[in-house]
C-alpha positions in Angstrom: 0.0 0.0 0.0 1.2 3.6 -0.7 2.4 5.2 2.2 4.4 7.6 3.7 8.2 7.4 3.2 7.5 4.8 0.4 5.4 1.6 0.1 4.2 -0.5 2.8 4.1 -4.4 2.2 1.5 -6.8 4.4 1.4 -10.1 3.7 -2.0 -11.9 4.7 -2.1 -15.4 4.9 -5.8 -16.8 4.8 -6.7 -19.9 6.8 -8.8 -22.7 4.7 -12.7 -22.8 5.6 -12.2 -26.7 6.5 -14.1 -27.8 9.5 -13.0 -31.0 11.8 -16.0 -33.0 12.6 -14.6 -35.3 15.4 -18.4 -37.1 16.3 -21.6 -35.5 17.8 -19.8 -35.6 21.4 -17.4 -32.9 20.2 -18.3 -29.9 18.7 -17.0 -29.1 15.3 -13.5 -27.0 15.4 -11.3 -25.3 12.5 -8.7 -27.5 11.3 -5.9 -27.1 13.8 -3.5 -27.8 11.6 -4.3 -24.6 10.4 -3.2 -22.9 14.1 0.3 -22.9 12.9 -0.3 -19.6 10.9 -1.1 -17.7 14.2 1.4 -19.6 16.2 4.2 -19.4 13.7 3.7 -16.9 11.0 1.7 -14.1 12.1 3.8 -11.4 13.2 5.2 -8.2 11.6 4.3 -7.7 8.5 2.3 -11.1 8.5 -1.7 -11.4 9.0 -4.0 -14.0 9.1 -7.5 -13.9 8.2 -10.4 -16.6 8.2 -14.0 -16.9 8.2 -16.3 -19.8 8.5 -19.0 -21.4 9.6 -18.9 -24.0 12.3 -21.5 -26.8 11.3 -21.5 -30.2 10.2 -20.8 -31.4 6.9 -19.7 -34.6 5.2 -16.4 -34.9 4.3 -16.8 -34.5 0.6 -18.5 -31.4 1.2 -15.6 -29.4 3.3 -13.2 -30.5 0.8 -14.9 -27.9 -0.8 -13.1 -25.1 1.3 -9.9 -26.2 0.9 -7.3 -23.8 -0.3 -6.8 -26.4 -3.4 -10.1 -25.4 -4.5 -8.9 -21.2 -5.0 -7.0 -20.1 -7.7 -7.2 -16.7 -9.4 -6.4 -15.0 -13.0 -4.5 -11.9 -13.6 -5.9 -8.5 -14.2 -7.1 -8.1 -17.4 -9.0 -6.4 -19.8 -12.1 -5.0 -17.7 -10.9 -6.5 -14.4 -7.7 -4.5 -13.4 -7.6 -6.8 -10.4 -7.6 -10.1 -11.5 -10.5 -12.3 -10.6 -11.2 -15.1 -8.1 -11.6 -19.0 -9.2 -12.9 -21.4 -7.1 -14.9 -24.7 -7.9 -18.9 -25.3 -6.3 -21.9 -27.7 -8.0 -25.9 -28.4 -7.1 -24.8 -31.2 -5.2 -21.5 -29.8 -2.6 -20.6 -26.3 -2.3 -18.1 -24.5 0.1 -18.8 -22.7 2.9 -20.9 -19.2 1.8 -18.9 -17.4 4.7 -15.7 -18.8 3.2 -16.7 -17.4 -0.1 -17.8 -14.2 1.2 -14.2 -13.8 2.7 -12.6 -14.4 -0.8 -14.6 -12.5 -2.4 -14.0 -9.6 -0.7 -17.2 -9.5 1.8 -19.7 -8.9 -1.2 -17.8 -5.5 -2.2 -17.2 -6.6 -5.9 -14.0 -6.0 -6.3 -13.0 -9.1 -7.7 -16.7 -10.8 -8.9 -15.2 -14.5 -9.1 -15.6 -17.3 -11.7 -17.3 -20.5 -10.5 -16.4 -24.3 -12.1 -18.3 -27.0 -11.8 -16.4 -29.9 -9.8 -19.2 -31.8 -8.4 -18.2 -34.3 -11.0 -14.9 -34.7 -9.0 -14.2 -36.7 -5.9 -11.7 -33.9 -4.2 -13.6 -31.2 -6.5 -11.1 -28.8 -6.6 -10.3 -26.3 -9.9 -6.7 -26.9 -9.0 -7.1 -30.7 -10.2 -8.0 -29.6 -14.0 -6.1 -26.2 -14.7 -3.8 -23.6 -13.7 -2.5 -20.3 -15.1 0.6 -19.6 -16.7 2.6 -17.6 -18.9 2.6 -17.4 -22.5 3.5 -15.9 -25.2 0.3 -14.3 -25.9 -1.0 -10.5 -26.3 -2.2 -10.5 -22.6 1.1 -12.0 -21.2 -1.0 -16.1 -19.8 -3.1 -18.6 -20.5 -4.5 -21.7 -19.0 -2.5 -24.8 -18.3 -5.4 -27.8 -18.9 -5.7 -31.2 -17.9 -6.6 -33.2 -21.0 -7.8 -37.0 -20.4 -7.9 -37.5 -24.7 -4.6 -36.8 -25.1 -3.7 -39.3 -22.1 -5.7 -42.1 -23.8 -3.9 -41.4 -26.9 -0.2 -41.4 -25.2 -1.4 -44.8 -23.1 -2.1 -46.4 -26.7 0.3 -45.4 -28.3 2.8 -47.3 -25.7 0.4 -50.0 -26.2 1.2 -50.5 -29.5 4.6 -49.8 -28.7 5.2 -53.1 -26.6 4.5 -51.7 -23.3 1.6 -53.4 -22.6 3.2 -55.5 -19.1 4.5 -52.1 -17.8 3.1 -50.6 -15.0 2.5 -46.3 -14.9 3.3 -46.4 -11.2 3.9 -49.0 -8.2 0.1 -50.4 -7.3 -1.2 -49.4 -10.9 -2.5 -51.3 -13.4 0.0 -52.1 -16.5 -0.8 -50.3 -19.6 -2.6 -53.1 -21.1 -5.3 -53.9 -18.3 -6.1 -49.9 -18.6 -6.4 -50.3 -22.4 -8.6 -53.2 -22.0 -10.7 -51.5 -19.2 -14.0 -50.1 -21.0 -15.4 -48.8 -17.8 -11.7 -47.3 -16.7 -11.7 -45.8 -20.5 -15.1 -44.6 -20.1 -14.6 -42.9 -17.3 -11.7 -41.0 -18.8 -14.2 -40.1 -21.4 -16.6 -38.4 -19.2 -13.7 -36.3 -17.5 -12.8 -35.0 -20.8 -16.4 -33.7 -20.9 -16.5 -32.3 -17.7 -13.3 -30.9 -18.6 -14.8 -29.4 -22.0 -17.5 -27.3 -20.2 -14.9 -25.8 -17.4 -13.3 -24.9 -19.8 -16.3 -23.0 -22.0 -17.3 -21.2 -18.6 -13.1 -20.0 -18.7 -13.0 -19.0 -22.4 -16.2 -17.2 -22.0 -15.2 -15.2 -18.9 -11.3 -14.5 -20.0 -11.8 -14.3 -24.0 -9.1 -16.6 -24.1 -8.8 -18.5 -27.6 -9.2 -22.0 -27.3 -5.9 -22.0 -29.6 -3.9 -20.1 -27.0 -4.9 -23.0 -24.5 -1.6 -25.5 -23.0 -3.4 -29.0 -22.8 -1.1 -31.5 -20.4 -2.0 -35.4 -20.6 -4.1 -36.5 -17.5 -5.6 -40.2 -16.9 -8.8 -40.1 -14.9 -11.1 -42.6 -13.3 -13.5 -43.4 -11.1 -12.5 -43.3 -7.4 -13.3 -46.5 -5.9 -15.0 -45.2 -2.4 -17.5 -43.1 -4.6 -17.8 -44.8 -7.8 -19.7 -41.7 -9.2 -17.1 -39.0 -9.0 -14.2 -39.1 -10.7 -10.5 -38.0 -9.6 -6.9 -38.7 -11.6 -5.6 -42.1 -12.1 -2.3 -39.9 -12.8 -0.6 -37.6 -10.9 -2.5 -34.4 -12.3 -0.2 -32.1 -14.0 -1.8 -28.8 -13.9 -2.1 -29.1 -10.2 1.4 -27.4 -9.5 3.0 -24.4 -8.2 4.4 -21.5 -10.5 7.7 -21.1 -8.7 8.1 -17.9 -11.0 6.5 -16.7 -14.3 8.6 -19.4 -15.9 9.4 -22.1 -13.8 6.4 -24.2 -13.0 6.7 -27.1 -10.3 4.4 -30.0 -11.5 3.7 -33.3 -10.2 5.8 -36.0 -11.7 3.2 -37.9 -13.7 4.6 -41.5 -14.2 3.0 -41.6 -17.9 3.4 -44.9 -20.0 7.1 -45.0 -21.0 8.8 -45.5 -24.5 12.0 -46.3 -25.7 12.9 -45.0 -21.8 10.8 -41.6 -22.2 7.7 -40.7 -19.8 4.8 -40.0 -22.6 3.0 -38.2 -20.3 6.5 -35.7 -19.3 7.3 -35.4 -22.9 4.3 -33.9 -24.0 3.7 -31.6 -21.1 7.3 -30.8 -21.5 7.1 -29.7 -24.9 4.3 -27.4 -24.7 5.2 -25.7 -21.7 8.7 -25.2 -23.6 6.5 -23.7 -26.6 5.2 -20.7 -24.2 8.8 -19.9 -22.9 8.0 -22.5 -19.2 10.0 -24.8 -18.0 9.1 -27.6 -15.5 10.7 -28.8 -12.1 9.3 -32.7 -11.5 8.3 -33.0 -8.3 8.0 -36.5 -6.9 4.6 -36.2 -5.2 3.2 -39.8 -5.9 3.2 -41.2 -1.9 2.8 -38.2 -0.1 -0.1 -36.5 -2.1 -1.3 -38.3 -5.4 -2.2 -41.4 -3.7 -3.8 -39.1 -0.5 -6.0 -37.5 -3.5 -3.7 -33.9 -3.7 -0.7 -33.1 -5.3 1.9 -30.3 -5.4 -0.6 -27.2 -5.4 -2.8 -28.7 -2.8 -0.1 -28.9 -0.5 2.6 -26.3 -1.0 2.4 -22.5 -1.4 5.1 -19.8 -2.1 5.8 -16.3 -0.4 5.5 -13.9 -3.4 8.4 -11.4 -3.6 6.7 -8.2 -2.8 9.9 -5.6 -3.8 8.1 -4.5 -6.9 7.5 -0.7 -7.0 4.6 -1.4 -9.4 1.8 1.5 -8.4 -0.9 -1.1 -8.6 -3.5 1.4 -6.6 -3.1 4.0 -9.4 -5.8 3.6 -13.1 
């Protein structure tokens, strides 16, 4: 903020709108994990801010107000401050006074774009895009998880010879997914999904579908709620931007040929193509399988030392 003697930097950390239901003898609480920002970060400089509403909700319902389901564009044409992103449905939404905090408490600063991910078991935006840079007029576009382009890569190492292979430790070989109509099918719908996210994102950016980056991405169904869908693959648009162009992104243990990842090639070569390169990160154990990956658990400090007069037209 402007200020006298020169600019004034606060950094303010916002707590998730998760809610810890422990059984009706104890009454619901905020994710204490979450404590640790006032215990350990807030300070000078540093605030903390959260708003929520203490009720009970199933567990597929306060995924919903995890910090893996908000994400935000750039300023652009006719929003000079960037808008908000964040993922609801008919079926699970997140916490109004989570939103309402977010949004900036109904002033309309930043009116925010809403995604459908009641279609997904986690139902997070984070699991099926993310903004980067690019080469284009406005400076970004939209990093996309695309489950047809991960079918194609899976058969074309089929008809390679790596049929016995397997993507990952505890996954099915490349052949038993090939022969899996139902697994296939599956993959099918969440290109669909996928497909109408993506309308709403065009619609509200006027982003070309052209200038989209589409990144190879298995999904299928999840086996504790066969009707929602989450990746089979370590997702790659669910990763961190480490800078403009350095983007940390799960390491997605795609099919491999002639002792190349499919799945790293591809998203390699058109990250390259808008002047991005990538940082693997091995998230398999300690996110993928526990239905997150790199964005949904990490975050970055932003460095704040640019003079940039953002408060002036």
């Amino acid at each position: 903020m402007p200020a006298p003697g020169g600019i004034r930097v606060m950094r303010v950390l916002v707590r998730s709108g998760n809610v810890l239901d422990l059984g009706a003898d104890t009454a619901p609480t905020p994710r204490p994990m979450a404590r640790l920002l006032f215990r350990e970060l807030r300070g000078p400089g540093v605030a903390v801010v959260q708003q929520l509403t203490l009720t009970r909700r199933d567990h597929l319902t306060d995924l919903r107000n995890s910090t893996g389901n908000v994400e935000s564009l750039p300023p652009y044409a006719g929003h000079p401050h960037g808008r908000l992103v964040y993922g609801t449905g008919r079926t699970r939404r997140p916490d109004p006074a989570f939103v309402r905090l977010l949004t900036g408490m109904g002033q309309g600063l930043q009116p925010p774009v809403t995604l459908d991910t009641d279609w997904l078991l986690v139902g997070h935006v984070d699991e099926t895009m993310h903004v980067v840079r690019a080469g284009n007029a406005r400076g970004w576009t939209l990093l996309v998880a695309d489950p047809r382009t991960a079918a194609r890569l899976l058969r074309r190492a089929g008809a390679a010879g790596a049929g016995p292979t397997r993507l990952f430790p505890g996954s099915r070989t490349v052949g038993e997914l090939l022969g899996d109509r139902a697994f296939l099918a599956a993959n099918d719908a969440a290109a669909g999904h996928i497909d109408a996210q993506l309308a709403t994102m065009l619609a509200a950016t006027g982003l070309r579908p052209s200038e989209v980056v589409r990144v190879p991405v298995l999904f299928g169904a999840s086996e504790s709620e066969p009707s929602l869908l989450k990746a089979y693959t370590p997702g790659i648009p669910n990763g961190l931007s480490l800078t403009d162009r350095e983007f940390a992104a799960p390491d997605p243990h795609g099919p491999v040929v002639g002792g190349r990842d499919l799945f790293r090639q591809a998203a390699r070569d058109a990250l390259a193509a808008q002047g991005v390169r990538v940082r693997w990160v091995a998230d398999l154990s300690w996110a993928h399988l526990l239905g997150g990956e790199v964005h949904c658990a990490t975050n970055a400090l932003r460095d704040t030392s640019s003079t940039a007069r953002w408060w002036t037209p």
